[in-house]
C-alpha atoms as an extended CHARMM CRD file, in Angstrom:
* protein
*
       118  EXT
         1         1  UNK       CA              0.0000000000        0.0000000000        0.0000000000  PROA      1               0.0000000000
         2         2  UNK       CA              1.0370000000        3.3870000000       -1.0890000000  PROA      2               0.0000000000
         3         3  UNK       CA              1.4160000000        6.4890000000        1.6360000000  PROA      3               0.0000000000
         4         4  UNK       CA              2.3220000000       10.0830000000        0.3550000000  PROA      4               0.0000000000
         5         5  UNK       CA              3.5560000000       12.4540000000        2.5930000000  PROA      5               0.0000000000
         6         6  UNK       CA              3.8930000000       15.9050000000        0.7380000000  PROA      6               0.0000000000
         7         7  UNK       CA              6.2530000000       18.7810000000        1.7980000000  PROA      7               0.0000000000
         8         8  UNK       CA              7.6490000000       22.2990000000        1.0080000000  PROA      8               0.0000000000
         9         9  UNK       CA              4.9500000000       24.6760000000        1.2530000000  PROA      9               0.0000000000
        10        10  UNK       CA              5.2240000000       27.8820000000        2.9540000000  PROA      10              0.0000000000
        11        11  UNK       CA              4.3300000000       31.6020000000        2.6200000000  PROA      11              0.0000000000
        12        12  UNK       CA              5.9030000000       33.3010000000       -0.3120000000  PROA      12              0.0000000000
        13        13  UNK       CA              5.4140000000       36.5460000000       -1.8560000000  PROA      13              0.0000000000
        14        14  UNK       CA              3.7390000000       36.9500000000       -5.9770000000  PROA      14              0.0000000000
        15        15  UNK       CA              6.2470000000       36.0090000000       -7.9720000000  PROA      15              0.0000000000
        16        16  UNK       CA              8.4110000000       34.0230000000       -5.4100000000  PROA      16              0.0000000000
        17        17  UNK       CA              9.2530000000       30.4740000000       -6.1070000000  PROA      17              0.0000000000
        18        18  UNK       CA              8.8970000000       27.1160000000       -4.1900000000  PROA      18              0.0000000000
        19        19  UNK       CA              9.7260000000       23.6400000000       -4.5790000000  PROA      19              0.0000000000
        20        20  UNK       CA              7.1220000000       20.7040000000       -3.2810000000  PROA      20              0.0000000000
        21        21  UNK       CA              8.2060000000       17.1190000000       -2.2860000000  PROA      21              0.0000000000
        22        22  UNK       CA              5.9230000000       13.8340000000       -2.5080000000  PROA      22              0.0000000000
        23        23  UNK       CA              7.8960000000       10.8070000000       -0.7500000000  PROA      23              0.0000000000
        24        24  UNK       CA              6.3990000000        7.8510000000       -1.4350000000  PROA      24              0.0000000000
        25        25  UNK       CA              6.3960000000        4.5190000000        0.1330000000  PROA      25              0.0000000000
        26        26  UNK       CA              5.8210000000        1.3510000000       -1.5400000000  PROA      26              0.0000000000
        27        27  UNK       CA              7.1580000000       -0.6750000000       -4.1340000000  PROA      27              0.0000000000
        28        28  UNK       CA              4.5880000000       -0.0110000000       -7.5790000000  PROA      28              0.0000000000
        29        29  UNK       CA              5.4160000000        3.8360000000       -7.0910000000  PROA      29              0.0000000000
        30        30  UNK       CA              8.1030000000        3.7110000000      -10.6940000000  PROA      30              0.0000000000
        31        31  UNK       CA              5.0720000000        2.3600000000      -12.7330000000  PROA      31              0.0000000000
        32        32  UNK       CA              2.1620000000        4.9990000000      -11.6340000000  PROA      32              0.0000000000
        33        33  UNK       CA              1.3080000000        8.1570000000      -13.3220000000  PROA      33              0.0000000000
        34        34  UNK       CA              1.8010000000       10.5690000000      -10.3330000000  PROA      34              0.0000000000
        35        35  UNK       CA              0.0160000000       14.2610000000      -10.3870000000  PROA      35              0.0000000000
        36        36  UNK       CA             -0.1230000000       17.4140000000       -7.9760000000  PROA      36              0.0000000000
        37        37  UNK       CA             -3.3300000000       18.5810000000       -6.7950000000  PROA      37              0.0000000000
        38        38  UNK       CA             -4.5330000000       21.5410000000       -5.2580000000  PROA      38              0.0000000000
        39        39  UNK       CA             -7.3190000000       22.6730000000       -3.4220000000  PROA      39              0.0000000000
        40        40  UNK       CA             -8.2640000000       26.0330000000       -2.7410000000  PROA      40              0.0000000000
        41        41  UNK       CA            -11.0660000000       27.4430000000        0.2450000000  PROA      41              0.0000000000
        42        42  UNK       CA            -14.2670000000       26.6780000000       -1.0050000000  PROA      42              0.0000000000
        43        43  UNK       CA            -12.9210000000       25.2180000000       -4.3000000000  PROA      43              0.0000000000
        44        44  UNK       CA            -12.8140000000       21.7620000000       -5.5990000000  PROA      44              0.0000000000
        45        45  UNK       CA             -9.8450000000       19.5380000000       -5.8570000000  PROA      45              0.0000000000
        46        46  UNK       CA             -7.9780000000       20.3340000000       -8.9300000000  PROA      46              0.0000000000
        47        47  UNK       CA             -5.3180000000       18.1910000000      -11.5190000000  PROA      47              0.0000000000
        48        48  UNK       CA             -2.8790000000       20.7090000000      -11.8900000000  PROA      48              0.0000000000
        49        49  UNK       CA              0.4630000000       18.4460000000      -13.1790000000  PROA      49              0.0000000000
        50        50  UNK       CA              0.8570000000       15.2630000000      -13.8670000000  PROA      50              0.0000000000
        51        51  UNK       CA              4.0800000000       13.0170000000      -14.8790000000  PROA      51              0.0000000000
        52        52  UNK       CA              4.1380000000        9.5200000000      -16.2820000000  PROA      52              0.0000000000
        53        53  UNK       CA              6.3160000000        6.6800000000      -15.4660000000  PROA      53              0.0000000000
        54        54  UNK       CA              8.3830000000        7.7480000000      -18.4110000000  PROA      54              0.0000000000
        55        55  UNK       CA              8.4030000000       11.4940000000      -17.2590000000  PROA      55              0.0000000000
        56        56  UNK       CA              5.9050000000       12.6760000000      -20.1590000000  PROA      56              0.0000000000
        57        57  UNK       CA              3.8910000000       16.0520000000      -18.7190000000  PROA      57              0.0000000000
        58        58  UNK       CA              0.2140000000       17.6960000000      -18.8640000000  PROA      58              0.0000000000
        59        59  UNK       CA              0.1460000000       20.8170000000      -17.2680000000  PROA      59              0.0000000000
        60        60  UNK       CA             -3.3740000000       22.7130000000      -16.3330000000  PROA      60              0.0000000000
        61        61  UNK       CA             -3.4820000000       25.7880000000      -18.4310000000  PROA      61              0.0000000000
        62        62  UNK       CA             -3.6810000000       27.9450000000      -14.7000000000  PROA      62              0.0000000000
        63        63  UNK       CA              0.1180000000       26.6950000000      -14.1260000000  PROA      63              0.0000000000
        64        64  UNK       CA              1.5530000000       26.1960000000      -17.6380000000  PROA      64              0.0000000000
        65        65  UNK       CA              4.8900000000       27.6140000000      -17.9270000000  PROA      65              0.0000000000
        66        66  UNK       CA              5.1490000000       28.2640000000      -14.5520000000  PROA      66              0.0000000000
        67        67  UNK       CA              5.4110000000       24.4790000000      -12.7810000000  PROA      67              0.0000000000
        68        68  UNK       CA              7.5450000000       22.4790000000      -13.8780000000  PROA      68              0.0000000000
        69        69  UNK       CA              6.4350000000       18.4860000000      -12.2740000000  PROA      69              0.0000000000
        70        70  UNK       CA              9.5160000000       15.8480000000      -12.0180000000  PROA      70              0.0000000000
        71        71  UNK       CA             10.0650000000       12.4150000000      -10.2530000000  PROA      71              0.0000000000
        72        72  UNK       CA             13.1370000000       10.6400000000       -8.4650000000  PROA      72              0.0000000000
        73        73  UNK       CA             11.7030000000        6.6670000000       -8.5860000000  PROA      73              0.0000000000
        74        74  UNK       CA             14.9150000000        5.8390000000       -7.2760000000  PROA      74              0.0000000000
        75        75  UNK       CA             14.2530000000        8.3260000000       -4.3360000000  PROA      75              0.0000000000
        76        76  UNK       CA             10.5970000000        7.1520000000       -4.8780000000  PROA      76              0.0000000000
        77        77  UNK       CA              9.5470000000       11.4220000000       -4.6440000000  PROA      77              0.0000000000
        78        78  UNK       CA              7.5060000000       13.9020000000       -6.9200000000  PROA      78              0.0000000000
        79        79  UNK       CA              8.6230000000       17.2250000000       -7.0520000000  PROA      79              0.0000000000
        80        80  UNK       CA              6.6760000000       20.6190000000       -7.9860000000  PROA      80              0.0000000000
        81        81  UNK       CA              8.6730000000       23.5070000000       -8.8200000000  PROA      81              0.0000000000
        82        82  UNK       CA              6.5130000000       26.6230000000       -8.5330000000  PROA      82              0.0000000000
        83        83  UNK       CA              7.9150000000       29.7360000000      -10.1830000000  PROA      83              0.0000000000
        84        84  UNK       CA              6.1040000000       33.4130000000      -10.6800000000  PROA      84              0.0000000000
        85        85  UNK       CA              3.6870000000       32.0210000000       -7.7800000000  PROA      85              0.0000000000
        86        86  UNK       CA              0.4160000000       34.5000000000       -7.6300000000  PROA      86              0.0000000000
        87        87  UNK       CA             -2.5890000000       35.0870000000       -5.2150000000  PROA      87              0.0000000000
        88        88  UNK       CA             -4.5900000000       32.4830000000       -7.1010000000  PROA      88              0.0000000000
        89        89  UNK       CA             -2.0250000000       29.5390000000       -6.3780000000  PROA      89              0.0000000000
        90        90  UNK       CA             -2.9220000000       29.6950000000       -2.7320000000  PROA      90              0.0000000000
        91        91  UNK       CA             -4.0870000000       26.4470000000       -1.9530000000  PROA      91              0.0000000000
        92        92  UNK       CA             -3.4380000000       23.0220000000       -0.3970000000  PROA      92              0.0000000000
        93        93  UNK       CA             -1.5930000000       20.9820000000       -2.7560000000  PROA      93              0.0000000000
        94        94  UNK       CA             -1.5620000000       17.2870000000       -2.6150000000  PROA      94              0.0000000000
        95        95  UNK       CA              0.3650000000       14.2410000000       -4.7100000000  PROA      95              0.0000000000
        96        96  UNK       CA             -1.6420000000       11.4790000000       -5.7530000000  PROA      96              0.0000000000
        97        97  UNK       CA             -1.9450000000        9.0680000000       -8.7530000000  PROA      97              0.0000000000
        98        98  UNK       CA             -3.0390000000       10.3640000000      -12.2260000000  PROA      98              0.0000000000
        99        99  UNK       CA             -5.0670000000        8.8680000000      -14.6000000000  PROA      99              0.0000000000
       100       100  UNK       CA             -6.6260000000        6.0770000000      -12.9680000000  PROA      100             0.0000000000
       101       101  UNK       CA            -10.4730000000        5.9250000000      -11.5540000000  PROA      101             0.0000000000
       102       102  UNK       CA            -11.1710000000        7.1980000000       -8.1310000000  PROA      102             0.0000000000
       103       103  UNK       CA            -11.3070000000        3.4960000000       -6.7820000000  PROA      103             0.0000000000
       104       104  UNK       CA             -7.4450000000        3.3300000000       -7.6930000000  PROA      104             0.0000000000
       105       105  UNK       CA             -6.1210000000        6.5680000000       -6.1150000000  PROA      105             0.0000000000
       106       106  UNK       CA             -3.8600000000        6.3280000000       -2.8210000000  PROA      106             0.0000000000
       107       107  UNK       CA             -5.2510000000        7.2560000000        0.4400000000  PROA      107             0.0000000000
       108       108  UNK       CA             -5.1000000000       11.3440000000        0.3930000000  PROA      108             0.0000000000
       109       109  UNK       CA             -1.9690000000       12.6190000000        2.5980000000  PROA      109             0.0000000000
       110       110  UNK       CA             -2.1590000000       15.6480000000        4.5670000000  PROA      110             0.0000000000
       111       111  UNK       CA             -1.3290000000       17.9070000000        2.4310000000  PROA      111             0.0000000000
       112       112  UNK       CA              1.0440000000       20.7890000000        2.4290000000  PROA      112             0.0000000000
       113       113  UNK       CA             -0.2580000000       24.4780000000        2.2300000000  PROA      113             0.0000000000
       114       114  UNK       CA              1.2430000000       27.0580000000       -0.3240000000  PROA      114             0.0000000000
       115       115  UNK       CA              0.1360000000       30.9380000000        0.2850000000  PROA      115             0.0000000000
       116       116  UNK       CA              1.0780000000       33.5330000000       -1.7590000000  PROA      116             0.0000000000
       117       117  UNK       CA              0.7130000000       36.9860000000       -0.4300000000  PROA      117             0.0000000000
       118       118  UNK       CA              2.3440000000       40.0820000000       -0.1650000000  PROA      118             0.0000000000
Protein backbone atom coordinates (compact mmCIF):
# COMPACT_ATOMS: atom_id res chain seq x y z
CA UNK A 1 0.00 0.00 0.00
CA UNK A 2 1.04 3.39 -1.09
CA UNK A 3 1.42 6.49 1.64
CA UNK A 4 2.32 10.08 0.36
CA UNK A 5 3.56 12.45 2.59
CA UNK A 6 3.89 15.90 0.74
CA UNK A 7 6.25 18.78 1.80
CA UNK A 8 7.65 22.30 1.01
CA UNK A 9 4.95 24.68 1.25
CA UNK A 10 5.22 27.88 2.95
CA UNK A 11 4.33 31.60 2.62
CA UNK A 12 5.90 33.30 -0.31
CA UNK A 13 5.41 36.55 -1.86
CA UNK A 14 3.74 36.95 -5.98
CA UNK A 15 6.25 36.01 -7.97
CA UNK A 16 8.41 34.02 -5.41
CA UNK A 17 9.25 30.47 -6.11
CA UNK A 18 8.90 27.12 -4.19
CA UNK A 19 9.73 23.64 -4.58
CA UNK A 20 7.12 20.70 -3.28
CA UNK A 21 8.21 17.12 -2.29
CA UNK A 22 5.92 13.83 -2.51
CA UNK A 23 7.90 10.81 -0.75
CA UNK A 24 6.40 7.85 -1.44
CA UNK A 25 6.40 4.52 0.13
CA UNK A 26 5.82 1.35 -1.54
CA UNK A 27 7.16 -0.68 -4.13
CA UNK A 28 4.59 -0.01 -7.58
CA UNK A 29 5.42 3.84 -7.09
CA UNK A 30 8.10 3.71 -10.69
CA UNK A 31 5.07 2.36 -12.73
CA UNK A 32 2.16 5.00 -11.63
CA UNK A 33 1.31 8.16 -13.32
CA UNK A 34 1.80 10.57 -10.33
CA UNK A 35 0.02 14.26 -10.39
CA UNK A 36 -0.12 17.41 -7.98
CA UNK A 37 -3.33 18.58 -6.79
CA UNK A 38 -4.53 21.54 -5.26
CA UNK A 39 -7.32 22.67 -3.42
CA UNK A 40 -8.26 26.03 -2.74
CA UNK A 41 -11.07 27.44 0.24
CA UNK A 42 -14.27 26.68 -1.01
CA UNK A 43 -12.92 25.22 -4.30
CA UNK A 44 -12.81 21.76 -5.60
CA UNK A 45 -9.85 19.54 -5.86
CA UNK A 46 -7.98 20.33 -8.93
CA UNK A 47 -5.32 18.19 -11.52
CA UNK A 48 -2.88 20.71 -11.89
CA UNK A 49 0.46 18.45 -13.18
CA UNK A 50 0.86 15.26 -13.87
CA UNK A 51 4.08 13.02 -14.88
CA UNK A 52 4.14 9.52 -16.28
CA UNK A 53 6.32 6.68 -15.47
CA UNK A 54 8.38 7.75 -18.41
CA UNK A 55 8.40 11.49 -17.26
CA UNK A 56 5.91 12.68 -20.16
CA UNK A 57 3.89 16.05 -18.72
CA UNK A 58 0.21 17.70 -18.86
CA UNK A 59 0.15 20.82 -17.27
CA UNK A 60 -3.37 22.71 -16.33
CA UNK A 61 -3.48 25.79 -18.43
CA UNK A 62 -3.68 27.95 -14.70
CA UNK A 63 0.12 26.70 -14.13
CA UNK A 64 1.55 26.20 -17.64
CA UNK A 65 4.89 27.61 -17.93
CA UNK A 66 5.15 28.26 -14.55
CA UNK A 67 5.41 24.48 -12.78
CA UNK A 68 7.54 22.48 -13.88
CA UNK A 69 6.43 18.49 -12.27
CA UNK A 70 9.52 15.85 -12.02
CA UNK A 71 10.06 12.41 -10.25
CA UNK A 72 13.14 10.64 -8.47
CA UNK A 73 11.70 6.67 -8.59
CA UNK A 74 14.92 5.84 -7.28
CA UNK A 75 14.25 8.33 -4.34
CA UNK A 76 10.60 7.15 -4.88
CA UNK A 77 9.55 11.42 -4.64
CA UNK A 78 7.51 13.90 -6.92
CA UNK A 79 8.62 17.22 -7.05
CA UNK A 80 6.68 20.62 -7.99
CA UNK A 81 8.67 23.51 -8.82
CA UNK A 82 6.51 26.62 -8.53
CA UNK A 83 7.91 29.74 -10.18
CA UNK A 84 6.10 33.41 -10.68
CA UNK A 85 3.69 32.02 -7.78
CA UNK A 86 0.42 34.50 -7.63
CA UNK A 87 -2.59 35.09 -5.21
CA UNK A 88 -4.59 32.48 -7.10
CA UNK A 89 -2.02 29.54 -6.38
CA UNK A 90 -2.92 29.70 -2.73
CA UNK A 91 -4.09 26.45 -1.95
CA UNK A 92 -3.44 23.02 -0.40
CA UNK A 93 -1.59 20.98 -2.76
CA UNK A 94 -1.56 17.29 -2.61
CA UNK A 95 0.36 14.24 -4.71
CA UNK A 96 -1.64 11.48 -5.75
CA UNK A 97 -1.95 9.07 -8.75
CA UNK A 98 -3.04 10.36 -12.23
CA UNK A 99 -5.07 8.87 -14.60
CA UNK A 100 -6.63 6.08 -12.97
CA UNK A 101 -10.47 5.93 -11.55
CA UNK A 102 -11.17 7.20 -8.13
CA UNK A 103 -11.31 3.50 -6.78
CA UNK A 104 -7.45 3.33 -7.69
CA UNK A 105 -6.12 6.57 -6.11
CA UNK A 106 -3.86 6.33 -2.82
CA UNK A 107 -5.25 7.26 0.44
CA UNK A 108 -5.10 11.34 0.39
CA UNK A 109 -1.97 12.62 2.60
CA UNK A 110 -2.16 15.65 4.57
CA UNK A 111 -1.33 17.91 2.43
CA UNK A 112 1.04 20.79 2.43
CA UNK A 113 -0.26 24.48 2.23
CA UNK A 114 1.24 27.06 -0.32
CA UNK A 115 0.14 30.94 0.29
CA UNK A 116 1.08 33.53 -1.76
CA UNK A 117 0.71 36.99 -0.43
CA UNK A 118 2.34 40.08 -0.17
Amino acid sequence: QVQLVESGGGLVQPGGSLRLSCAASGSSFSMYVMGWYRQAPGKQRELVARISNTGSTIYSDSVKGRFTISRDNYKKTVYLQMNSLKPEDTAVYYCNRAAVPDSLMVSWGQGTQVTISS
